[in-house]
PAZAPA-4460 file (N, C-alpha, C; in steps of 0.05 Angstrom, whole numbers, plus 32768, in hexadecimal, padded with zeros to 4 digits):
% residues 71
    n_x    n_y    n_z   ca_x   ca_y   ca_z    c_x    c_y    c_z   seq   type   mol
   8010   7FE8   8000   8000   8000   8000   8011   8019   8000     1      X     A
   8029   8011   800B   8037   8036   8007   8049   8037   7FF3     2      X     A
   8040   8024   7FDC   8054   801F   7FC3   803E   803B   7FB7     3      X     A
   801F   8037   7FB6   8008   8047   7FAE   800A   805D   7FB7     4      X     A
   8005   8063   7FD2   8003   8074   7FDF   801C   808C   7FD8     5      X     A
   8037   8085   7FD6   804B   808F   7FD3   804B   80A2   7FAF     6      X     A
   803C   8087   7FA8   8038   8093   7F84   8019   80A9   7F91     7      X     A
   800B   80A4   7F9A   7FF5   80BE   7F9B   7FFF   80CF   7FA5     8      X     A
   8011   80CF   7FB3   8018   80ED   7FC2   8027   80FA   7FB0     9      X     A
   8034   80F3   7F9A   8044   8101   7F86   8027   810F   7F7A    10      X     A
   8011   810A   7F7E   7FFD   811B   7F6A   7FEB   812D   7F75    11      X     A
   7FED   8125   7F92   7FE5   8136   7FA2   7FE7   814B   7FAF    12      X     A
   7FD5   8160   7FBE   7FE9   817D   7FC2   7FD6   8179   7FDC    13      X     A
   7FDF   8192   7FF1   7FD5   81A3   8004   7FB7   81B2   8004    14      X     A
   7FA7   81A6   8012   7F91   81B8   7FF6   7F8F   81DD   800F    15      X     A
   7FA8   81DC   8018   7FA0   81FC   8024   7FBA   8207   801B    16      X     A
   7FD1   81F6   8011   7FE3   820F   8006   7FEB   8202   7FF4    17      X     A
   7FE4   81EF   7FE1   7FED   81E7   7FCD   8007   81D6   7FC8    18      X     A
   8014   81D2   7FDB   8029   81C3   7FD7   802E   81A5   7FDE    19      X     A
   803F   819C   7FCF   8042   817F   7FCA   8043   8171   7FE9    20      X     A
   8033   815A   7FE5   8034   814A   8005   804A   8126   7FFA    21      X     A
   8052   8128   8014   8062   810E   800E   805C   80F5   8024    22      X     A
   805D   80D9   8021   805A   80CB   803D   806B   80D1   804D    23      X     A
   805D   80CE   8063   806D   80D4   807E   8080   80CA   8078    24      X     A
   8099   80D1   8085   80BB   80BF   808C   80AF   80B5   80A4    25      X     A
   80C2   809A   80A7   80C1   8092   80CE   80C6   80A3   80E4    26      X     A
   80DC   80B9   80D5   80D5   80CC   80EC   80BE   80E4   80F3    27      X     A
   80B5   80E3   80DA   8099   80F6   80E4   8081   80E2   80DD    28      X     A
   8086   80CE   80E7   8074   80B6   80E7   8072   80B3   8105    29      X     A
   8083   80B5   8115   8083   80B5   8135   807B   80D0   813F    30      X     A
   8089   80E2   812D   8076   80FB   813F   8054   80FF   813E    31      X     A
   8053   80EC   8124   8031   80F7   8120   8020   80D8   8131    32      X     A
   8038   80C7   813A   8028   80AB   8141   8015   80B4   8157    33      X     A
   8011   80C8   8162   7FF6   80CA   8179   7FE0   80D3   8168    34      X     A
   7FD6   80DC   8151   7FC7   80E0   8144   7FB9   80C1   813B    35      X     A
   7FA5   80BA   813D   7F9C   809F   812F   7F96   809E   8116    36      X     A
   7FAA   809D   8102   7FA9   8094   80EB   7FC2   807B   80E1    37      X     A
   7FB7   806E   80C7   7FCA   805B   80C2   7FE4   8065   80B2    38      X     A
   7FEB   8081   80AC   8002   808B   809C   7FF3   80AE   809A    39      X     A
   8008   80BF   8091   8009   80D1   808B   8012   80E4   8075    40      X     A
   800A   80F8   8067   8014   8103   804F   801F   8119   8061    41      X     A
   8037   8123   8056   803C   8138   8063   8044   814F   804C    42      X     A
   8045   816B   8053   8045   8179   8048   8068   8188   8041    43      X     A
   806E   8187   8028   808A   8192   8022   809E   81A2   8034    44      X     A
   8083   81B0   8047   8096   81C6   8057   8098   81B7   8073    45      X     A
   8090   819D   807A   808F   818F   808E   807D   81A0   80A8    46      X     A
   806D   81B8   80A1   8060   81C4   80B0   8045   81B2   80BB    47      X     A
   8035   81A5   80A3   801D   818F   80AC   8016   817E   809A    48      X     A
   8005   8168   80A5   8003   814B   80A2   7FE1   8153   8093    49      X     A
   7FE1   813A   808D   7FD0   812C   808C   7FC1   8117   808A    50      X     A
   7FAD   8104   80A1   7FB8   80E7   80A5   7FAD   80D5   8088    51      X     A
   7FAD   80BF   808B   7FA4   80A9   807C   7F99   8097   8086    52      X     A
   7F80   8097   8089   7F7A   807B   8094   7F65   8064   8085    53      X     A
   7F6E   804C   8082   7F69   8036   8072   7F73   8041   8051    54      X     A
   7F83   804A   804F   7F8F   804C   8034   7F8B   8067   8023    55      X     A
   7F72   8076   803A   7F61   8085   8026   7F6C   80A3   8035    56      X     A
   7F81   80B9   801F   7F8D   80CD   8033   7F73   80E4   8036    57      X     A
   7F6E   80F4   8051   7F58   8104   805A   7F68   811F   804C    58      X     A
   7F62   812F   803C   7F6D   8144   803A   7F62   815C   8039    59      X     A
   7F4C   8157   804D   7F34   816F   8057   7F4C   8181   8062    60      X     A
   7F48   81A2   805B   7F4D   81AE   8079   7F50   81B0   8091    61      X     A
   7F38   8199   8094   7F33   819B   80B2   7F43   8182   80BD    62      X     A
   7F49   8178   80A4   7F5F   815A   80B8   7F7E   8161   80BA    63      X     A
   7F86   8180   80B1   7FA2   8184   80AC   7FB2   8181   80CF    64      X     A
   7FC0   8174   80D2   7FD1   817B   80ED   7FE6   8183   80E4    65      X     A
   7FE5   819B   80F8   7FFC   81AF   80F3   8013   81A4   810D    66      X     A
   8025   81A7   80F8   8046   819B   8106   805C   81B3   8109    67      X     A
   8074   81AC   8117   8090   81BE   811A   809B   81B3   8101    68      X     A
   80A6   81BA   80F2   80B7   81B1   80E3   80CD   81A3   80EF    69      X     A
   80D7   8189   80E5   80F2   817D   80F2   8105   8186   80E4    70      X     A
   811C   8192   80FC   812F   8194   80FC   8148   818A   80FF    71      X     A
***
């Protein structure tokens, strides 16, 4: 599933600032693990997420979690 997932996120954007989302890394896979979802798209500027759960990514507004960027 994240052979797919990894190919949708190349087509997918941010729908509040337009920019490219990628699957989580393991490391911002642990920061977002208190959130209940099964994976996450994250956003180019590593500012916020958005989860995935059962395969299908939420990319409402209202599901964006806003993150620190890692440093």
């Amino acid at each position: 599933m994240a052979d797919i997932l990894t190919d949708l996120a190349a087509l997918l954007r941010c729908p509040v600032t337009g920019q490219q989302l990628h699957l989580a890394t393991p490391e911002e896979f642990r920061v977002l693990a208190s959130h209940d979802a099964d994976g996450f798209l994250v956003r180019d500027d590593g500012a916020a997420a958005y989860p995935v759960v059962n395969g299908i990514p939420s990319l409402l507004p209202e599901s964006l979690i806003p993150l620190q960027p890692l440093t």
